[in-house]
C-alpha positions as a Markdown table, in Angstrom:
| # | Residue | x | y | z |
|---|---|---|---|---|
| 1 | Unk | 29.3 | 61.8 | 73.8 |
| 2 | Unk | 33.0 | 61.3 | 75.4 |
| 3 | Unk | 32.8 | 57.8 | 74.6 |
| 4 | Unk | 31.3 | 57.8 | 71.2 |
| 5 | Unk | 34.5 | 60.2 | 70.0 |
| 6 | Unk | 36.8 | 57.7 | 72.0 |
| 7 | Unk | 35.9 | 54.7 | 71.0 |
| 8 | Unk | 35.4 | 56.4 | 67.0 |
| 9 | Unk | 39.1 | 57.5 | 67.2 |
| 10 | Unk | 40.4 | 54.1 | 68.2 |
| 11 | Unk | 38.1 | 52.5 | 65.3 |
| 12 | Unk | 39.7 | 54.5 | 63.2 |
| 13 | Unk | 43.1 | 54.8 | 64.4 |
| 14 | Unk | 43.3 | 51.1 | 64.6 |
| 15 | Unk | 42.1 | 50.2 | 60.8 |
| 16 | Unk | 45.1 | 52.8 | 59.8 |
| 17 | Unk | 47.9 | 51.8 | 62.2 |
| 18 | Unk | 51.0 | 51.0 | 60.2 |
| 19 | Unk | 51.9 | 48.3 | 62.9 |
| 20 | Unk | 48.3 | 46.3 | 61.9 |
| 21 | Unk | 49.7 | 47.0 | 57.9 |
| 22 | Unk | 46.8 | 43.9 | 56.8 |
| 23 | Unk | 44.4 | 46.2 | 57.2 |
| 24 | Unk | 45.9 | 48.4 | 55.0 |
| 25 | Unk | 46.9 | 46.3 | 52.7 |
| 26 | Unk | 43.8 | 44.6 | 52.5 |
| 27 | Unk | 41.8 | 47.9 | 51.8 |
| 28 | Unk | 44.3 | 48.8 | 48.9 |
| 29 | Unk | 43.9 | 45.6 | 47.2 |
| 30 | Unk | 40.2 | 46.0 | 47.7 |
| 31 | Unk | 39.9 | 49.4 | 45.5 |
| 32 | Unk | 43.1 | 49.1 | 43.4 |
| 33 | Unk | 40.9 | 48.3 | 40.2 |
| 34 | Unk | 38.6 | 51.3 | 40.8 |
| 35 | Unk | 39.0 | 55.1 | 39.5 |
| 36 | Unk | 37.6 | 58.3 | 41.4 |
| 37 | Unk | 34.8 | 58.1 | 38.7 |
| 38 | Unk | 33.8 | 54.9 | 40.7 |
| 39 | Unk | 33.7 | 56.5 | 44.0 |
| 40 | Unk | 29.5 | 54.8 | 44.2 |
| 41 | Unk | 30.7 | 51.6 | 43.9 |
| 42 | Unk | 33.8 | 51.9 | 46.3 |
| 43 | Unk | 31.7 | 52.8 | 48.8 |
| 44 | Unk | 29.2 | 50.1 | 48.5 |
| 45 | Unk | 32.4 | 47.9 | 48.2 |
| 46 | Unk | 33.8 | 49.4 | 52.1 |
| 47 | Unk | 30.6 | 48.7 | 53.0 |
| 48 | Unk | 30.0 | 45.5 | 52.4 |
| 49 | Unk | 33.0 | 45.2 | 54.4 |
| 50 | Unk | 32.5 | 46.8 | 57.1 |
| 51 | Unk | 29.0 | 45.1 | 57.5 |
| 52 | Unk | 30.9 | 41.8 | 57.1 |
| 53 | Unk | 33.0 | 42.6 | 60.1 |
| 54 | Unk | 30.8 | 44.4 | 62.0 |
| 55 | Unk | 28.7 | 41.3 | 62.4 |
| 56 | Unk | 31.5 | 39.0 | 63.5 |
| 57 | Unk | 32.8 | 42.0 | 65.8 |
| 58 | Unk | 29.8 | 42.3 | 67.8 |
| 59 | Unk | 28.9 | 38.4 | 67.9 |
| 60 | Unk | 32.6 | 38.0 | 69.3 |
| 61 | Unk | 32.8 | 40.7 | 71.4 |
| 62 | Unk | 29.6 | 39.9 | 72.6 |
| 63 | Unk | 30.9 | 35.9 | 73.4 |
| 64 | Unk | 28.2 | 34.3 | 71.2 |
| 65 | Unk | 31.2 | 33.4 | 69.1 |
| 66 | Unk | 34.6 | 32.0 | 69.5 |
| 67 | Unk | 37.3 | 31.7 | 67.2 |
| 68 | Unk | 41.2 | 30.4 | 67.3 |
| 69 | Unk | 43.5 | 33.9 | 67.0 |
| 70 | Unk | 45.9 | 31.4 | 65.4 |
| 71 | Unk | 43.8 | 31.0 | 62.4 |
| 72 | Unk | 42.2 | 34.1 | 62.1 |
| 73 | Unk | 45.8 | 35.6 | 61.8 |
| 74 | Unk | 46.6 | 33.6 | 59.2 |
| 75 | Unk | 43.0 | 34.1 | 57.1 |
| 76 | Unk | 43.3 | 37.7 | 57.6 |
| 77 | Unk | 46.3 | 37.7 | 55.0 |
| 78 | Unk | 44.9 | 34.8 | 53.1 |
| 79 | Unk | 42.1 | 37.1 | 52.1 |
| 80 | Unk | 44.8 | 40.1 | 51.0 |
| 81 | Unk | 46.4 | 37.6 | 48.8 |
| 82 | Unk | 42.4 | 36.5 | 47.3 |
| 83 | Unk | 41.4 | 40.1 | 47.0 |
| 84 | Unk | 45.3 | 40.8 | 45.1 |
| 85 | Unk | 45.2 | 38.1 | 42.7 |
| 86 | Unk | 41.4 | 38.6 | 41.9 |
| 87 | Unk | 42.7 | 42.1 | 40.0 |
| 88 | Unk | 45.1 | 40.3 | 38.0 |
| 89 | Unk | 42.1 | 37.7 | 36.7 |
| 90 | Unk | 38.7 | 39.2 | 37.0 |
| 91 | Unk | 37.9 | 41.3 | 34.5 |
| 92 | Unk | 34.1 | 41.2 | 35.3 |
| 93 | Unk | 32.9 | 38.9 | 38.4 |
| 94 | Unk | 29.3 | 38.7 | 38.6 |
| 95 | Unk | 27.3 | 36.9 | 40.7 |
| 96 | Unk | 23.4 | 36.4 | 39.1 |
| 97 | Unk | 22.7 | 39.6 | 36.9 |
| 98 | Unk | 24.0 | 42.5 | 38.7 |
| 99 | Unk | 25.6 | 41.7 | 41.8 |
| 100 | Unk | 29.9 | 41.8 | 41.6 |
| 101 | Unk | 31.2 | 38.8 | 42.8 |
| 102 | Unk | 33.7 | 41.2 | 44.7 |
| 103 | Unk | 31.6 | 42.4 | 46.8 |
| 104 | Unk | 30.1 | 39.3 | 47.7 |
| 105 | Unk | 33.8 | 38.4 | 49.0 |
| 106 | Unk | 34.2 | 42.0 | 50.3 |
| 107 | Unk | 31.5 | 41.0 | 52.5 |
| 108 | Unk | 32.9 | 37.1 | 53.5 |
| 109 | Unk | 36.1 | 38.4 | 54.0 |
| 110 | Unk | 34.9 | 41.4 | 56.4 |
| 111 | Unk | 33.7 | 38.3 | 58.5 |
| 112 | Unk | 37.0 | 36.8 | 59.2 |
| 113 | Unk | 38.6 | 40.5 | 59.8 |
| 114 | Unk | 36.4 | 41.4 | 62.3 |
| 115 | Unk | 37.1 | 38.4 | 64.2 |
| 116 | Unk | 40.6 | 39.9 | 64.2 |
| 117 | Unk | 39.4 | 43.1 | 65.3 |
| 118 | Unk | 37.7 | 41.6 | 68.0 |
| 119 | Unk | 40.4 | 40.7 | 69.9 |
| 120 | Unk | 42.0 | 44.4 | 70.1 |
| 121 | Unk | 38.3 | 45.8 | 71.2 |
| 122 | Unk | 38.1 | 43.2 | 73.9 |
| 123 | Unk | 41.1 | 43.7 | 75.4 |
| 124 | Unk | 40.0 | 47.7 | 75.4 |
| 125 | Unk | 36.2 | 47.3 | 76.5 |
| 126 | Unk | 36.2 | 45.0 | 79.1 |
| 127 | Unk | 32.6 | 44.5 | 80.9 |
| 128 | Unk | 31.1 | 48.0 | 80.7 |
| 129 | Unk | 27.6 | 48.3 | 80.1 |
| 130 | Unk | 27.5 | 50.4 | 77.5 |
| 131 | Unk | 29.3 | 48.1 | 75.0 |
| 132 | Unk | 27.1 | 48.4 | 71.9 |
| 133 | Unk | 27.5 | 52.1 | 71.8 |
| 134 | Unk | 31.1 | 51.5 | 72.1 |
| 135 | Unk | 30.9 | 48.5 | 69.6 |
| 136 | Unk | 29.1 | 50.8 | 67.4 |
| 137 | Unk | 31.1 | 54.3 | 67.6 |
| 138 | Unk | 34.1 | 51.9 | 67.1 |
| 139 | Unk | 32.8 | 50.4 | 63.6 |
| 140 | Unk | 31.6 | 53.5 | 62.7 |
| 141 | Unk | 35.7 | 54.7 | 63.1 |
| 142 | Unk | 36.9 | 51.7 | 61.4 |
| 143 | Unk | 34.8 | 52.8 | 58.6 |
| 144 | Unk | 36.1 | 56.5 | 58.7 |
| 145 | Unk | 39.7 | 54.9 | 58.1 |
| 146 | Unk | 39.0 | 52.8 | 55.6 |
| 147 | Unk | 37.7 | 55.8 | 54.1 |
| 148 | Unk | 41.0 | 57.8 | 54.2 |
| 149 | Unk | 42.8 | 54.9 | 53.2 |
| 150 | Unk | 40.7 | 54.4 | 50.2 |
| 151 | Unk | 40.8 | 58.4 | 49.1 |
| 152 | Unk | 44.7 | 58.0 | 49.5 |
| 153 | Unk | 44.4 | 54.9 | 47.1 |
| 154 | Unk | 42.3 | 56.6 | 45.0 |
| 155 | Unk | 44.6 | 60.0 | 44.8 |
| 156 | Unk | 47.8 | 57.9 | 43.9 |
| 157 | Unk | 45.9 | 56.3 | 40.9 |
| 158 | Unk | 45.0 | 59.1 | 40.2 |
| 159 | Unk | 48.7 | 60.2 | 40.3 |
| 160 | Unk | 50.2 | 57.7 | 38.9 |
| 161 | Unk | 47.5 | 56.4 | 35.8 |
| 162 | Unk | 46.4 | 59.6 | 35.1 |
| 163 | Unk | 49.0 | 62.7 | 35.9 |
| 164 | Unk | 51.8 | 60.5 | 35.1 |
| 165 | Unk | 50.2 | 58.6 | 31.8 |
| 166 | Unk | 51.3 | 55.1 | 33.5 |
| 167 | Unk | 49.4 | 52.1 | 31.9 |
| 168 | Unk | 46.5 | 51.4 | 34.6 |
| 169 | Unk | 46.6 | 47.5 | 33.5 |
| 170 | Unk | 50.4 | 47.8 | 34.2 |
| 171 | Unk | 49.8 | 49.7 | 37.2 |
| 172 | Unk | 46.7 | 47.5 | 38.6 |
| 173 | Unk | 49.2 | 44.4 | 38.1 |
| 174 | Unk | 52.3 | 45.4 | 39.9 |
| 175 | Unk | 50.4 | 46.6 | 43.2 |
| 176 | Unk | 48.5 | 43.8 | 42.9 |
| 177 | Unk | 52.0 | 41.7 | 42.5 |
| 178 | Unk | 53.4 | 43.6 | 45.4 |
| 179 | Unk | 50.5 | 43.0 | 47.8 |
| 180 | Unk | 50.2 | 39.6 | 46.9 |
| 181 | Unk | 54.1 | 39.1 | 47.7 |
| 182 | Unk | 53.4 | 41.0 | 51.4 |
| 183 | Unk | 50.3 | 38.3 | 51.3 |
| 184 | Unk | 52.4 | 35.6 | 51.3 |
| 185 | Unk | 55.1 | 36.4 | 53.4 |
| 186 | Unk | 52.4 | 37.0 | 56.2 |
| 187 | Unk | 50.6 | 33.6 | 55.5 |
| 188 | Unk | 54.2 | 32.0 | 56.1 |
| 189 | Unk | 54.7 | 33.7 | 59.5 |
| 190 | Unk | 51.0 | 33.1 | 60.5 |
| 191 | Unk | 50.9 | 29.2 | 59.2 |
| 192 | Unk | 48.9 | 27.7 | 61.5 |
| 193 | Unk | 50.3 | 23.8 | 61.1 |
């Protein structure tokens, strides 16, 4: 069970590290439009996610699937700036009847993140044999972070639109704004040309 907690604490320590902050940002911009009363749909959301990169992880780690780092590093904050600007426009994506648009991209987007993951889990694993419980204890941290960094997105909503009165459009918009600009600035450092 020494392995499962290790490789669960570096899952989740990684998804939360302030020095990988496209994670984070990514996660905030993903559950900015939501309130605590939408906790069901937050978590279907995270996991659509997580399922998204939890596939590319393991079919990279495993070497059934190769990707350039160069443009994965510059998707990864191509798809914080999408999932941004999607709260400024949508008001109500839907894909068919009842399935959000959003977490159809939740999902696509998890794809390309996990093939960022997969280099940091490589570079840990190395050729054990016991790489899919590793590969899974691992996930199954990454999705423990993205919980806390979901409650703390949640709690300062919370804060801000409903302790201290401020307009949730208002407050949806200039996050939103504010990831978007971190967005770009990391799409013109990663720029692959």
């Amino acid at each position: 069970m020494g392995d499962f907690g290790l490789y669960f604490t570096l899952g989740r320590q990684h998804i939360a590290d302030w020095q990988g902050i496209d994670h984070i940002l990514f996660i905030m911009a993903l559950c900015l439009r939501y309130q605590l009363t939408d906790w069901r749909k937050i978590i279907v959301l995270v996991t659509a996610f997580t399922i998204g990169h939890s596939i590319t992880l393991a079919l990279s780690v495993l070497s059934i699937v190769h990707f350039s780092t160069k443009w994965i590093e510059f998707l990864i904050p191509v798809t914080i700036g999408i999932t941004a600007i999607s709260n400024v426009f949508a008001k109500n994506m839907v894909f068919g009847k009842n399935i959000s648009l959003f977490y159809l991209l939740a999902l696509f987007f998890g794809l390309i993140h996990g093939l960022g993951f997969s280099n940091y889990l490589k570079s840990i694993l190395g050729t054990g044999s016991n790489i899919i419980a590793q590969l899974f204890a691992f996930n199954i941290g990454l999705e423990a972070g993205q919980l806390i960094i979901v409650g703390g997105v949640l709690l300062l909503t919370y804060i801000i639109t409903g302790l201290l009165n401020t307009n949730r459009r208002e407050y949806i918009l200039y996050c939103s704004g504010g990831i978007f600009a971190l967005a770009m600035q990391m799409i013109m450092q990663q720029w692959p040309f």
